[in-house]
C-alpha positions in Angstrom: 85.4 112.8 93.2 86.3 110.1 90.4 89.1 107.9 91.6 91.7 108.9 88.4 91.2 112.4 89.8 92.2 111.7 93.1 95.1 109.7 92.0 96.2 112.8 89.8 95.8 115.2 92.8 98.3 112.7 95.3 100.5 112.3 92.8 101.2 116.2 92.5 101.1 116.3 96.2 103.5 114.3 96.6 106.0 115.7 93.8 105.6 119.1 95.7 105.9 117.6 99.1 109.5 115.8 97.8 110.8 119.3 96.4 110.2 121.0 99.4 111.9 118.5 101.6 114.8 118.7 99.0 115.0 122.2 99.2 115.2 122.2 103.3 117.4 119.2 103.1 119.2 120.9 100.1 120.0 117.5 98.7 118.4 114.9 96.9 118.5 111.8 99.1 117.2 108.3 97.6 114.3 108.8 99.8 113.3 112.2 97.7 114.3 110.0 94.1 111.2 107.3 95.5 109.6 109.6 95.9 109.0 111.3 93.1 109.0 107.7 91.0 106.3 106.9 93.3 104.4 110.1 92.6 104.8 109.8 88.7 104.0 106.2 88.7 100.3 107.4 90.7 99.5 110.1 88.2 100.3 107.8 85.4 98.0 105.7 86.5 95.1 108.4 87.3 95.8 109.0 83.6 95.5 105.0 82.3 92.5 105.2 84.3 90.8 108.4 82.6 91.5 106.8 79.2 90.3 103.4 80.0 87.0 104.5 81.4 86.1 107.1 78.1 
């Protein structure tokens, strides 16, 4: 699997993974607020790398 693709796929993971631990927590601690900047940041970057490499 291509490297921007797998970058994509953690980054979703992880934005899933931090709304369910919001939603058991019901709350939206700092730790949830990293991250889902964290998880934007990595499929940002799966998409940088998908242009670059056209």
């Amino acid at each position: 699997m291509e490297e921007w693709k797998k970058s994509i796929y953690v980054g979703a993971i992880l934005i899933a993974l931090g709304a369910i631990f919001a939603i058991i927590r019901k709350e939206i601690s700092i730790w949830t607020i990293l991250i889902f900047i964290i998880a934007i940041a990595d499929i940002a970057m799966g998409l940088y790398r998908k242009k670059r490499n056209i």
